[in-house]
N, C-alpha and C positions, 0 to 999 in steps of 0.2 A: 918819742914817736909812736909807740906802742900803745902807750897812753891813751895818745889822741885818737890813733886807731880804734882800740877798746871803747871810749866815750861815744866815736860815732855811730860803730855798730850797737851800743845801750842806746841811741839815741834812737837811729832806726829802728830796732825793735818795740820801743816802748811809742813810736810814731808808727810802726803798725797793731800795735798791739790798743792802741788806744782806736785808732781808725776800726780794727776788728770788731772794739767793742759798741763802738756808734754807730755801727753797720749793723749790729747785734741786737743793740736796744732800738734802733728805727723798725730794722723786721719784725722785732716782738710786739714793739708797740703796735705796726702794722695788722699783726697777726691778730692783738688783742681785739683790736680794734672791727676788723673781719670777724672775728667771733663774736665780740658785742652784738654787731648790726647782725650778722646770721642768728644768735639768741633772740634777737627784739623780733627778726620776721619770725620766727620759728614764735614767739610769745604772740606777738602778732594773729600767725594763722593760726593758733590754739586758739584765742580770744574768742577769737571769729566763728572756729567749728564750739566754741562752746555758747559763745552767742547765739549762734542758728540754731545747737541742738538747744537752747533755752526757749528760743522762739516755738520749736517746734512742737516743745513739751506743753507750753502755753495754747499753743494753739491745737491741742490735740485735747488736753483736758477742757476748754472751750466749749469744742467740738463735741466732746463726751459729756460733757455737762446740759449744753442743749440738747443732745439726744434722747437723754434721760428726762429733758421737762419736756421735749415735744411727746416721749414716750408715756410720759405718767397724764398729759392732756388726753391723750388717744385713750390709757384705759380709762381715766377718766369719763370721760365720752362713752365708750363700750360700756364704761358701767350704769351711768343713766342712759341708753341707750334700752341695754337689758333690762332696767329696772320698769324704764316705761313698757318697753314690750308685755311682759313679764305680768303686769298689772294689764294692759289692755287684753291678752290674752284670757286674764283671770277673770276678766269682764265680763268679754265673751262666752267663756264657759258656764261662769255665773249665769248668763244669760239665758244661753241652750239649753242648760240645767235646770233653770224654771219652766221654761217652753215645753221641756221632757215631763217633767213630775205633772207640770198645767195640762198636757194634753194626755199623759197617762191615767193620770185623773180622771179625766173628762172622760177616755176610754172605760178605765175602768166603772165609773158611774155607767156610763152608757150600756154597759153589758150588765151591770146589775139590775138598770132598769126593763133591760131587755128580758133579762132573766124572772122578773117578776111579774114582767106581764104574760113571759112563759108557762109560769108556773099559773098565775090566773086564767088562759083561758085553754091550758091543757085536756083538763075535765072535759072541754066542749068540742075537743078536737073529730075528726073523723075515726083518728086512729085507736081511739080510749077506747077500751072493751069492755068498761064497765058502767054503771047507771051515775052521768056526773052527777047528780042531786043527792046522792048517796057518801059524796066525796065530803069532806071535811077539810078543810085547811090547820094546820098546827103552824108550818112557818120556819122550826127553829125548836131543835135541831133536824126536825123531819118534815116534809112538805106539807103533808098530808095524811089521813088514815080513809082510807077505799071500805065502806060499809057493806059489804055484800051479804045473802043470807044466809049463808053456810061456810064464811069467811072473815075475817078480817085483815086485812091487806096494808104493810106500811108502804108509804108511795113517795120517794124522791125522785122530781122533777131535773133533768138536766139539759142545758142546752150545750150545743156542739161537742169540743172534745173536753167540756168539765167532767171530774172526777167525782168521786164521793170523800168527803172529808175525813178526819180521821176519828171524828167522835160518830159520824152516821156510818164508817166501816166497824165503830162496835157497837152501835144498834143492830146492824145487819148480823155481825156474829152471834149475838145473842138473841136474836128471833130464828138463825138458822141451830142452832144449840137444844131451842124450845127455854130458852130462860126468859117465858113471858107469864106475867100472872097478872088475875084480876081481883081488884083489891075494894072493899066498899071499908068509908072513912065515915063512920057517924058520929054525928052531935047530939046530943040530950041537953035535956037537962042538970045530968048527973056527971056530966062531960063528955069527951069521945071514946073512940076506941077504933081499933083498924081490924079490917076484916080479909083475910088476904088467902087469895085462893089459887093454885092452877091447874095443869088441863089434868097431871098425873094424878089428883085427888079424885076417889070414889064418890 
């Protein structure tokens, strides 16, 4: 009787112990099974945000790669742009630059020619105080020499604000010096010789 006692209660135990463990292994598997599917969403929404950020990456270098060709069109453009201006400006200047030197020219002609007929009919003016028939022309580097009769006069003509230039400022220092002489050049037969005199000689 004891026996059969003993055998029932190994019987029950090992009939709950068995139950325990297919109670055991269903919730596990359960469990696993919730963890799989949470891993897959969880792999899932990773997929996804590495998806999007692929796209986004995609569509950003896209984005930066057009910018960069719309950007290199644009200097592009500025740069023929520039290069036209650049040249039509130099055109123009070219142009102006002719017009300038053409009509400085023309200016300056015009005042020499002014200047020459100043100097022609000066002799005859009102203001001359000396006998013009008397006057000589030289030209270059001195206008003239004024023949008077107890005088010799050198004479440069100017009109408006001209100067005297710097080879007629050293005629003028060397006639205000007295560094003038008069010189007789003869030829012979026998050849030349110079004969050269001024005012300090006895």
């Amino acid at each position: 009787m004891n026996y059969e006692l003993f055998l029932g209660i190994v019987i029950v135990c090992l009939g709950s112990l068995l139950a325990i463990s297919v109670y055991v292994s269903r919730r596990r598997d359960k469990e696993l099974k919730q963890l799989k599917e949470n891993m897959s969403a969880q792999t899932k929404t990773y997929q996804e945000m590495v998806d999007k950020h692929t796209t986004e990456m995609k569509e950003y270098f896209e984005t930066k790669t057009k910018l960069v060709s719309d950007f290199k069109i644009i200097a592009d453009k500025l740069r023929d742009e520039k290069d036209t201006m650049k040249s039509m400006y130099e055109e123009k200047l070219e142009k102006l630059n002719a017009t300038y030197l053409g009509e400085l020219g023309h200016r300056k002609s015009s005042e020499v020619r002014l200047g020459r007929i100043s100097e022609s009919l000066a002799p005859f003016l009102d203001g001359w105080p000396w006998d013009p028939n008397s006057f000589r022309f030289l030209g270059n580097p001195i206008d003239g020499i004024q023949f008077n009769e107890d005088e010799l006069i050198f004479v440069e003509i100017k009109t408006g604000k001209s100067r005297l230039s710097a080879s007629q400022k050293w005629i003028k220092d060397l006639v205000m010096r007295g560094k003038v002489s008069f010189a007789t050049f003869r030829i012979t037969e026998n050849g030349s010789n110079l004969i050269k005199e001024n005012g300090n000689e006895g």
